[in-house]
FIPA-218360 format. One record per residue (C-alpha): residue number from 1; residue in three letters; x, y, z. Coordinates in steps of 0.001 Angstrom, whole numbers, padded with zeros to 6 digits. Layout:
<sites>
+-----+-----+---------+---------+---------+
|   i |  aa |       u |       v |       w |
+-----+-----+---------+---------+---------+
| NUM | ALA |       X |       Y |       Z |
...
+-----+-----+---------+---------+---------+
</sites>
This chain:
<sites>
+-----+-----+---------+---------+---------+
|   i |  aa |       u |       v |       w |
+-----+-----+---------+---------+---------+
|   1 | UNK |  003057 | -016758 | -038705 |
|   2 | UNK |  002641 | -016122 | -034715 |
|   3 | UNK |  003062 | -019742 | -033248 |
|   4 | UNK |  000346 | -019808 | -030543 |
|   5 | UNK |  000053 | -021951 | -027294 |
|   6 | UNK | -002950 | -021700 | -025593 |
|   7 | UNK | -003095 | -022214 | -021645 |
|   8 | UNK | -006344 | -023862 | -019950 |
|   9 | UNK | -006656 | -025476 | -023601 |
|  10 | UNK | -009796 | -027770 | -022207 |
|  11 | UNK | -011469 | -024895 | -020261 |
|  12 | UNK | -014582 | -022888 | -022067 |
|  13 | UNK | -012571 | -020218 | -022862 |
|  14 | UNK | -009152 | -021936 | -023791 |
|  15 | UNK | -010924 | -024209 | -026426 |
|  16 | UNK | -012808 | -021271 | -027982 |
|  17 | UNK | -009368 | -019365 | -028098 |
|  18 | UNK | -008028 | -022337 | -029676 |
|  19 | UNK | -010344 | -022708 | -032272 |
|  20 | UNK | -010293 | -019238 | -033232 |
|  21 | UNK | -006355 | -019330 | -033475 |
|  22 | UNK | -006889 | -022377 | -035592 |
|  23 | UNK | -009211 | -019799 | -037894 |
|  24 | UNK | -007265 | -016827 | -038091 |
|  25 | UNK | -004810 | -015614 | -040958 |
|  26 | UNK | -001789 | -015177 | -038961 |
|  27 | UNK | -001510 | -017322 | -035814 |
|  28 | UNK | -000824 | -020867 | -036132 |
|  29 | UNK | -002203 | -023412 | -032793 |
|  30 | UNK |  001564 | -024683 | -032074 |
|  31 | UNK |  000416 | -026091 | -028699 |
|  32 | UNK | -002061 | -025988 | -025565 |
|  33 | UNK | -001391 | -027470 | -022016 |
|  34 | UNK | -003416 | -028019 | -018968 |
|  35 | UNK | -002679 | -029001 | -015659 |
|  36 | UNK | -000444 | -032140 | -014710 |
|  37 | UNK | -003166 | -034914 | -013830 |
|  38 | UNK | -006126 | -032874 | -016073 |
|  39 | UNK | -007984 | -036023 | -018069 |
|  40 | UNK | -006984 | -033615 | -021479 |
|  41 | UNK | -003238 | -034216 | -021237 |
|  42 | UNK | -002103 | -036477 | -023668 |
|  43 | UNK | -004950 | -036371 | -025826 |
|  44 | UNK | -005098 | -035130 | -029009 |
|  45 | UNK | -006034 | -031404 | -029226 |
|  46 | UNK | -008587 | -032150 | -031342 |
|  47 | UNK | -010310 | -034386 | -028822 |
|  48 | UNK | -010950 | -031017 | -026884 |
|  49 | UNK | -011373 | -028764 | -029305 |
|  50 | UNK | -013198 | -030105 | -032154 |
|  51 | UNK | -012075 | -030715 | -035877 |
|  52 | UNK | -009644 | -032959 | -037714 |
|  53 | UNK | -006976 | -034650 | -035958 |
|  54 | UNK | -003729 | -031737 | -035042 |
|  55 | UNK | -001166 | -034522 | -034153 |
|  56 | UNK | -000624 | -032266 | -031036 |
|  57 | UNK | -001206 | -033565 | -027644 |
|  58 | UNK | -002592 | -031734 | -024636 |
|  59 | UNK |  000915 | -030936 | -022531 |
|  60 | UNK |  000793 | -031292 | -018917 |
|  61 | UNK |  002131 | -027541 | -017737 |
|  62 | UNK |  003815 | -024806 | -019847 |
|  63 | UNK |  007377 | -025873 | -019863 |
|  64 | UNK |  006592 | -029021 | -022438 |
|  65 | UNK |  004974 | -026404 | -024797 |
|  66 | UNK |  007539 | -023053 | -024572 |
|  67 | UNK |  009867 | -024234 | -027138 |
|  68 | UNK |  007455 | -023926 | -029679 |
|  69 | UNK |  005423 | -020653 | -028787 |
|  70 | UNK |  005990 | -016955 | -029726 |
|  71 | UNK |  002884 | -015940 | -027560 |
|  72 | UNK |  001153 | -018056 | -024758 |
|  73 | UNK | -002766 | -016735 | -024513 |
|  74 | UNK | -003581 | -017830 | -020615 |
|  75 | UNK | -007206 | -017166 | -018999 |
|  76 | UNK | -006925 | -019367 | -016539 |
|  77 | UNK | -006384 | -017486 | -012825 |
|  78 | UNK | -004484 | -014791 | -011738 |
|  79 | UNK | -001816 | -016946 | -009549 |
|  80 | UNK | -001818 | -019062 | -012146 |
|  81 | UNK | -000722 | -016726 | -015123 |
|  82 | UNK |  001601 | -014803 | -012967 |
|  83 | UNK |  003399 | -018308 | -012376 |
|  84 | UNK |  003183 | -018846 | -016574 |
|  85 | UNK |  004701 | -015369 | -017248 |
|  86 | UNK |  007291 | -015559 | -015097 |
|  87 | UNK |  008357 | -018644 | -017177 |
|  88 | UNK |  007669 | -017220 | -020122 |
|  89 | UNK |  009444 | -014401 | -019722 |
|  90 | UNK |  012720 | -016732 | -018492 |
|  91 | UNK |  012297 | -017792 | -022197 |
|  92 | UNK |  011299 | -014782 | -024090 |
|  93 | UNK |  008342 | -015775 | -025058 |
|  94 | UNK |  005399 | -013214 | -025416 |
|  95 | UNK |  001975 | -013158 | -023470 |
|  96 | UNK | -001521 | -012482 | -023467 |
|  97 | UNK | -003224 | -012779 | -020283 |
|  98 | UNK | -007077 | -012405 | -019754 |
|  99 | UNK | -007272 | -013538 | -016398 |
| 100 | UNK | -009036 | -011730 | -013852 |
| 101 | UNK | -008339 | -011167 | -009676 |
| 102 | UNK | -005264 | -009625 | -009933 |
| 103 | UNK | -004276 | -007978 | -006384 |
| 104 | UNK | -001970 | -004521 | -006855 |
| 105 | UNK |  000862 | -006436 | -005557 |
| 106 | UNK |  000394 | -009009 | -008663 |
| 107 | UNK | -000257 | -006512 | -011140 |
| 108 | UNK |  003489 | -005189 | -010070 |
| 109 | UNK |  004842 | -008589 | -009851 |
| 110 | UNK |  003468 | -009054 | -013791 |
| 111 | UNK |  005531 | -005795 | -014864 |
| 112 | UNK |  008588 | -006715 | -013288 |
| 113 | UNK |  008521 | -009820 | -015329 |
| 114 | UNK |  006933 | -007992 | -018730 |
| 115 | UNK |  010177 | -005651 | -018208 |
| 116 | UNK |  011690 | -008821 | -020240 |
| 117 | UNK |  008570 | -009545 | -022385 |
| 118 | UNK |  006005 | -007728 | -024025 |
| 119 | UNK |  002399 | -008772 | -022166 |
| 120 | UNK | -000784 | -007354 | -022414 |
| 121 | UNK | -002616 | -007910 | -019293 |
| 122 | UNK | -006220 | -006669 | -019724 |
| 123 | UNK | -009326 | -007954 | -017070 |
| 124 | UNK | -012008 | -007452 | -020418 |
| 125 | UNK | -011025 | -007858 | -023999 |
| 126 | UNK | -014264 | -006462 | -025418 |
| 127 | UNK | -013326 | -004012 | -027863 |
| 128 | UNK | -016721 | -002893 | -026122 |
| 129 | UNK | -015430 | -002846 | -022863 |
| 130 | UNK | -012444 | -000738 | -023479 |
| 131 | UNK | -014301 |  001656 | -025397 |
| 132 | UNK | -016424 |  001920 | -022031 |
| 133 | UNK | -013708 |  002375 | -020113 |
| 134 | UNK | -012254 |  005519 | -022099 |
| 135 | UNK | -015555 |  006962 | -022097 |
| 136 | UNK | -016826 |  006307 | -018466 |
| 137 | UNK | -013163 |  008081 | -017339 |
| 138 | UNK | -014167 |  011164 | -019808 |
| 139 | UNK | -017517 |  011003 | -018292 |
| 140 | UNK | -016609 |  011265 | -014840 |
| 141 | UNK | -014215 |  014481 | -015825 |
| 142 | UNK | -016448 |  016048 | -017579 |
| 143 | UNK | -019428 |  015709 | -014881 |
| 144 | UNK | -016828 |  016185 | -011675 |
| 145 | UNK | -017463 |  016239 | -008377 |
| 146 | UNK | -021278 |  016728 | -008426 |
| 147 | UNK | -022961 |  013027 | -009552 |
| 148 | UNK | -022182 |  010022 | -007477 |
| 149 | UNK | -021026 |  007340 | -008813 |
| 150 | UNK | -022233 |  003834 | -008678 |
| 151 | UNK | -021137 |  000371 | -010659 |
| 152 | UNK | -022662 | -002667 | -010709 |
| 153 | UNK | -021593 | -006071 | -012354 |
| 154 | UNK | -023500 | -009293 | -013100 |
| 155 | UNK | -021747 | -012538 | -014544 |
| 156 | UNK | -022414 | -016677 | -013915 |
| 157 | UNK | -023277 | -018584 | -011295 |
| 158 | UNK | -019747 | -020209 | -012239 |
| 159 | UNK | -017760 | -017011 | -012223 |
| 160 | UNK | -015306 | -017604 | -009025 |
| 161 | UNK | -013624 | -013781 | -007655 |
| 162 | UNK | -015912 | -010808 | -007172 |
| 163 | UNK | -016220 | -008082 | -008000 |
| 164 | UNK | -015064 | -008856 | -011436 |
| 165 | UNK | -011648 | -007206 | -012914 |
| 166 | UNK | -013795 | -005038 | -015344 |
| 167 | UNK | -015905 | -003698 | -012340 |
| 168 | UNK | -012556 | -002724 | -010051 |
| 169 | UNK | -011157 | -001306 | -013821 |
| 170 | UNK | -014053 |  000896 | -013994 |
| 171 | UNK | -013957 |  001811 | -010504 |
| 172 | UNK | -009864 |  002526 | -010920 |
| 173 | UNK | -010720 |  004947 | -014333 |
| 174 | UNK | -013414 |  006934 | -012179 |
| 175 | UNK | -010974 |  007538 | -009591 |
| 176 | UNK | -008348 |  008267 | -011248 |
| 177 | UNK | -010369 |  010818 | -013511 |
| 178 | UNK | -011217 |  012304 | -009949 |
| 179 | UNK | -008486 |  012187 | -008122 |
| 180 | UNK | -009477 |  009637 | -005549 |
| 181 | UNK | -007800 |  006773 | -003847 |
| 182 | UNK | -010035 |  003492 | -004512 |
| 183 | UNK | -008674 |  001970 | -001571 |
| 184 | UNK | -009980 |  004714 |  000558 |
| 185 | UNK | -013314 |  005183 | -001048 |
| 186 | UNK | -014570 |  001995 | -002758 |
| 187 | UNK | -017618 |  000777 | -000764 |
| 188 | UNK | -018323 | -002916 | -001933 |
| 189 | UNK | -021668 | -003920 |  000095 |
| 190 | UNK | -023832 | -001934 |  002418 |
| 191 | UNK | -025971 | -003858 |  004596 |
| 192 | UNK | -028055 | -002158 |  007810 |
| 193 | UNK | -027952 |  001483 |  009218 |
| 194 | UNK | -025064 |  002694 |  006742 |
| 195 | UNK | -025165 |  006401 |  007354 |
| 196 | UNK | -025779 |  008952 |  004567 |
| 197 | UNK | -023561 |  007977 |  001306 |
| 198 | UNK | -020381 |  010270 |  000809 |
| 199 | UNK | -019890 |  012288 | -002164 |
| 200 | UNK | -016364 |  011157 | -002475 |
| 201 | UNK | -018093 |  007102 | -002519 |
| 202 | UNK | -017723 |  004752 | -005478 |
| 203 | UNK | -019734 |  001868 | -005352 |
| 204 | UNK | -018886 | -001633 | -006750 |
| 205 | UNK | -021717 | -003898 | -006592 |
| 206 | UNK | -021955 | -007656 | -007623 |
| 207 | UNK | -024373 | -010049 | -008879 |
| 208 | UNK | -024056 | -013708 | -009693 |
| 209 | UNK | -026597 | -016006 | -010922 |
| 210 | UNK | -027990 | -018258 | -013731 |
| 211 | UNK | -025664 | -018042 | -017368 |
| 212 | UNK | -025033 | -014339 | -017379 |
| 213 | UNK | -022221 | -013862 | -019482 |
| 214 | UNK | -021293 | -010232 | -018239 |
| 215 | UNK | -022830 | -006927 | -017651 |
| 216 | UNK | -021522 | -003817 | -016366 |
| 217 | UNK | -023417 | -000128 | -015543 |
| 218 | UNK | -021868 |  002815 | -014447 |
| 219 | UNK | -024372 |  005172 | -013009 |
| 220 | UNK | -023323 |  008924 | -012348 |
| 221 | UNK | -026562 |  010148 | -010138 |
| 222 | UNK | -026842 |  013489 | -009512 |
| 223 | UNK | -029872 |  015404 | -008158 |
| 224 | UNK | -032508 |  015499 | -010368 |
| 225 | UNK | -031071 |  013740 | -013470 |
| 226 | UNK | -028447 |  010511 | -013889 |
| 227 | UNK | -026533 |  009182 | -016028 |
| 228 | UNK | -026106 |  005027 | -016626 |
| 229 | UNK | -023705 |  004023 | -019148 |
| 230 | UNK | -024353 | -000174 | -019935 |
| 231 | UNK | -022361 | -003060 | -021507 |
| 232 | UNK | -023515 | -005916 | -022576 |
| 233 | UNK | -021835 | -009093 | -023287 |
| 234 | UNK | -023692 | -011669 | -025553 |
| 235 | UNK | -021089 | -014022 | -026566 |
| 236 | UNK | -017991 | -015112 | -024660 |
| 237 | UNK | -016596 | -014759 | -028054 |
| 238 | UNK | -016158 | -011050 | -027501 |
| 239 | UNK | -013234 | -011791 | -025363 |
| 240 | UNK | -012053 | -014381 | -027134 |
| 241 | UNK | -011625 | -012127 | -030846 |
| 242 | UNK | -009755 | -009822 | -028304 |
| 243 | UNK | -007361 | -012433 | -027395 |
| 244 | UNK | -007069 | -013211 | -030676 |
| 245 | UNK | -005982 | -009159 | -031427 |
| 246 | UNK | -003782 | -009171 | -028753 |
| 247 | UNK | -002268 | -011800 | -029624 |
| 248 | UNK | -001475 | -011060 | -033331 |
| 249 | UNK | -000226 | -007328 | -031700 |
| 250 | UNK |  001776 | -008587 | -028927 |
| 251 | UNK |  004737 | -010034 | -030494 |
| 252 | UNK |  006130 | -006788 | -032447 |
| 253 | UNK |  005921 | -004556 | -028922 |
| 254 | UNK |  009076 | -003992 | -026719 |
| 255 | UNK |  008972 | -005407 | -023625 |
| 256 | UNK |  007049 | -003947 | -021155 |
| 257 | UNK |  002980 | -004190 | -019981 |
| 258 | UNK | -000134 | -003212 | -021929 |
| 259 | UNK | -003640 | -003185 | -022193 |
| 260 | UNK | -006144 | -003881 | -024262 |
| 261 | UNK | -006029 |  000217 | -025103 |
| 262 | UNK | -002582 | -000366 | -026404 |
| 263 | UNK | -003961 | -003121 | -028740 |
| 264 | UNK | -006943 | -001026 | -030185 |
| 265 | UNK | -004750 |  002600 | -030253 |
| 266 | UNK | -007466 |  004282 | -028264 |
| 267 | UNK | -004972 |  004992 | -024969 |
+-----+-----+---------+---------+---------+
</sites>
């Protein structure tokens, strides 16, 4: 049984995490915290979460709730789980970590402290989403230098960093399949007299509005024919049954960082 603590335990995607731990052959809910002064702590999980009484109350931080984990889910933010794995890993303790917004610099600071843990660090979970991103990569090879490439990403009014980590993802597969830097070719608005596009261009694009839970195209536009390659996410719970895989995967890896490919074999 993989003793699971869930972080952001009150949020929409913590309590839907929770409640599928709760449901799953495997994991056991040993614990969920929030921050120090959130209404949640100190109330019984249940209270946030829904069902029959746990007897475990909502901890205020991680430390309270480490003892008992083998594998602390987080989607919270990306400061935020950086600051959870580096405790985790002080204790050994596994991680899962859907956040999104990670900066390069983070993303290295992560896999110095998954050098003592095993963490998978993915921006999607969608088993639907990281089929996409194996294809789009084998796309872009495949077509080469002659089809532009364009992405563009809508989520919630609510969502708070842009573009999202699935859109820069994409953008980092197409570049790498090409041999670009991102840095020097990712173009994230255009606005006024622009100039002719450049064939070495990617283009991230962003939309937020209404309840959109998350869509992502890849267009590959070449002249006189294009390719656009779509996801579309229904359900938050797509990334949610991903946690849930990662989670039950996690705890038997060596230490080091992974993705969501390394959970479904397809890397």
């Amino acid at each position: 049984m993989v003793r699971t603590v869930v972080a952001g335990i009150a949020g929409r995607m913590g309590s839907r995490i929770a409640q599928l731990v709760r449901e799953t052959e495997g994991l056991e809910l040993a614990g969920g915290f929030e921050h120090p002064g959130h209404p949640s702590v100190n109330h019984d999980i249940s209270e946030v979460i829904g069902g029959p009484p746990s007897g475990l109350k909502v901890a205020a931080g991680i430390h309270a709730v480490l003892p008992d984990a083998d594998v602390v889910v987080d989607f919270t933010s990306a400061s935020v789980s950086l600051s959870h794995l580096k405790e985790a890993a002080s204790r050994g303790k596994a991680m899962v970590i859907g956040s999104t917004g990670f900066s390069r610099d983070q993303v290295e600071q992560a896999r110095e402290y998954a050098s003592r843990v095993p963490c998978v660090l993915a921006p999607n979970m969608s088993m639907g989403v990281n089929v996409l991103f194996k294809v789009v990569g084998d796309v872009a090879k495949l077509l080469g230098e002659g089809f532009d490439v364009e992405i563009i990403e809508a989520h919630h009014r609510y969502k708070k960093d842009a573009p999202s980590g699935t859109a820069l993802k994409l953008a980092g597969v197409v570049s790498d399949a090409l041999g670009r830097d991102l840095d020097q070719v990712g173009v994230y608005a255009r606005k006024g007299i622009t100039g002719e596009r450049t064939s070495q261009e990617i283009g991230i694009q962003t939309i937020r509005g209404g309840d959109i839970v998350g869509e992502h195209t890849v267009i590959f536009a070449g002249l006189g024919e294009r390719i656009e390659i779509t996801h579309r996410a229904q359900s938050r719970d797509n990334f949610a049954r991903g946690a849930i895989r990662a989670a039950l995967w996690v705890g038997r890896q060596p230490p080091g960082l992974y993705d969501m490919e390394h959970v479904l074999g397809i890397r």
